[in-house]
N, C-alpha and C positions, 0 to 999 in steps of 0.2 A: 562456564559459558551461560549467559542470560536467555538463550534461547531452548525451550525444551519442547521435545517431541508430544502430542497430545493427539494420536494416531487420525484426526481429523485435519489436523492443523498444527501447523508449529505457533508456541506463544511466547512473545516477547517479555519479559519474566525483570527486567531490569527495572530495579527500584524507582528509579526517576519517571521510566516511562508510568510504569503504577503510578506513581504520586498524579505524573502531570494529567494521566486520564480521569483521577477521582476530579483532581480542581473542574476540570472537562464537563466531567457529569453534572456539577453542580448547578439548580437553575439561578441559582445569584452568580454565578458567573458572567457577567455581561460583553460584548460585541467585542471589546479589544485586549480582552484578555482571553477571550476565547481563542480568538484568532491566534494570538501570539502561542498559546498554548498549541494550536495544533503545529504550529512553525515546530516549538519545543520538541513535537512529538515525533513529527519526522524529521527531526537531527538525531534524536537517540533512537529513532529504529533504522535511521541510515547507520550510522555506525556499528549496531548490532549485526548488521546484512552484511558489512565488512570483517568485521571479526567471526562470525559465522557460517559465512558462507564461500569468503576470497581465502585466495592462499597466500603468503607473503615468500618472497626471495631474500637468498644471501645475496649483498653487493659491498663490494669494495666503496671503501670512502677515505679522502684523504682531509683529515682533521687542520689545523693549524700547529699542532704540535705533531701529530702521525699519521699514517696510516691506518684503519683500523678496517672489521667486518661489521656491514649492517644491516637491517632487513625492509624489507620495502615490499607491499602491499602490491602483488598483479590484478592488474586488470579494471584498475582505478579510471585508466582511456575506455574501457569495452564497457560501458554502463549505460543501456537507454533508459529514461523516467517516461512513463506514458501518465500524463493528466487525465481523470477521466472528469471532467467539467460537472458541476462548479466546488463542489465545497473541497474538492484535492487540491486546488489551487494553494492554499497556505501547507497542506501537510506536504506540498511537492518542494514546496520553497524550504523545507526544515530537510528535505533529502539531498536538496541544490547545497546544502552548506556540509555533507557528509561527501557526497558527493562533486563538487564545481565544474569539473569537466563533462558531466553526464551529456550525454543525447539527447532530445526534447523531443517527447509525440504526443499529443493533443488530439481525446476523444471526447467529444459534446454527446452524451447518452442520457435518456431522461426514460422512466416508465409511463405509461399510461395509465394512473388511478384509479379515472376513472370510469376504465372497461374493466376493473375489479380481478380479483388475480383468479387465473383459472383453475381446475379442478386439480392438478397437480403443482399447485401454490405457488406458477408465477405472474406475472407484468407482460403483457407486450413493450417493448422496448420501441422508439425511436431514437436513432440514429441522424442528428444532423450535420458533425461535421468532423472530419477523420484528416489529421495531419501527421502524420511520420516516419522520423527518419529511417532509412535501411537497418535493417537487424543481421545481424551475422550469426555464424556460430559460434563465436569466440565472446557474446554478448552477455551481460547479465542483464536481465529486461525483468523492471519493476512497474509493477501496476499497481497505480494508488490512489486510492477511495478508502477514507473514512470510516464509511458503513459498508458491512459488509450483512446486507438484510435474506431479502427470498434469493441473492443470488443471477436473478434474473438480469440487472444492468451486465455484470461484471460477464458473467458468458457472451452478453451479446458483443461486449469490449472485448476481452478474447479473439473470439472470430474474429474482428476485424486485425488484429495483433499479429495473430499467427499465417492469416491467410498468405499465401504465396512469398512468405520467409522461412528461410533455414530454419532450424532448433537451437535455439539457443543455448549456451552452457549452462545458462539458468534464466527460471522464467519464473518470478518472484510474485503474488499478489498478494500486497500488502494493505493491511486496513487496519482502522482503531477498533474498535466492537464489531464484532460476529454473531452473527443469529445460525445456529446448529445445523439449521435448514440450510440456510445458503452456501455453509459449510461442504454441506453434503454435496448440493446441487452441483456446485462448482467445481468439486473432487472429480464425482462420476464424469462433469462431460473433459474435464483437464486434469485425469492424472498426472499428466509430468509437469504441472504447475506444481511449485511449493506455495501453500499457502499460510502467510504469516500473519498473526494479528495481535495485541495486546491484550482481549481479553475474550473469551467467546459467553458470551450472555444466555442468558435463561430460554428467552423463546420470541418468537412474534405475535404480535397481535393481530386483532381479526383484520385490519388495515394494512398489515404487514410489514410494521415499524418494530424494530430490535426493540425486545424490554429485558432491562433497564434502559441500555441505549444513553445516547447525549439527546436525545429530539432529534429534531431537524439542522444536521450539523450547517449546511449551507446556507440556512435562514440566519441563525444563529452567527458565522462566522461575518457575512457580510450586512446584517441586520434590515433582511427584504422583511419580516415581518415584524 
């Protein structure tokens, strides 16, 4: 199994996801092969989350020649994707191809820079616009962002997730690079989150940007600067 336990976080360990993040980091990478890259990244961490984390069924199937036993994947219907806006937009679209039937929730969450992160190293968060569908208990509910920095966006997304919905069978937060920090952050305030990522990075900086990190994935994917 590509995904292996790393008592912080689980990390997506599949060759291809590796390859496609180095291309990712690279700054000669440019605007649409980035993009397409992050598409790449969340189809092979959608599939990971299937093989890892779903159960599959015995079902009868009748072939053209016989009968036969086959196995099929539950709960491929119970899957919400939460966007948290902007640069999840392409890695959501690479989980829409792992997943096609998913549920679609859309959270526009942005930090405040420049009120400077506080004494216990995060961002004030705004919140400006929260769409999603019902969550069950019978759900797998992925949340996916990119970066995963001081932590600070993704809690305040969270809250809005979890608030007055059941428990989900699984409550996924998924991202390309991890800062150790927001690691943490995110654990303590959402233990029963699984937290997934593809590689957990060295540290932040005094601005509190992942290093090594890709940059700024959102700038980068849709080319604002």
């Amino acid at each position: 199994m590509a995904i292996e336990d790393r008592d912080d976080a689980y990390l997506v360990t599949h060759a291809l996801a590796r390859d496609t993040l180095s291309r990712l980091r690279s700054v000669e990478t440019e605007q649409v092969s980035f993009r397409k890259g992050l598409v790449k990244l969340g189809r092979v961490c959608g599939y990971e989350i299937i093989d890892g984390r779903m159960e599959t069924e015995y079902v009868e199937i009748e072939t053209p020649l016989e009968p036969t036993m086959g196995e099929r994947v539950r709960g491929l219907d119970d899957v919400v994707i939460v966007n948290v806006l902007r640069a999840a937009t392409p890695f959501v679209e690479g989980l829409l191809k792992a997943f096609p039937r998913a549920r679609q929730g859309v959270i526009s969450a942005s930090r405040d820079e420049s009120a400077g992160r506080t004494d216990e190293g995060s961002f004030p968060i705004t919140i400006d616009y929260v769409k999603l569908p019902e969550i069950r208990e019978e759900d797998t509910v992925i949340v996916a962002d990119p970066m995963l920095a001081t932590g600070s966006t993704m809690n305040a997304v969270l809250e809005r997730v979890v608030e007055n919905a059941p428990t989900p069978e699984h409550l996924i937060v998924l991202s390309a690079v991890s800062a150790p920090e927001g690691l943490l952050r995110v654990g303590d305030a959402f233990p029963e989150a699984d937290l997934l990522t593809v590689s957990i990075d060295d540290r932040l900086d005094e601005e509190g940007y992942i290093v090594p990190g890709l940059g700024d994935a959102g700038d980068r994917a849709f080319r604002t600067k």
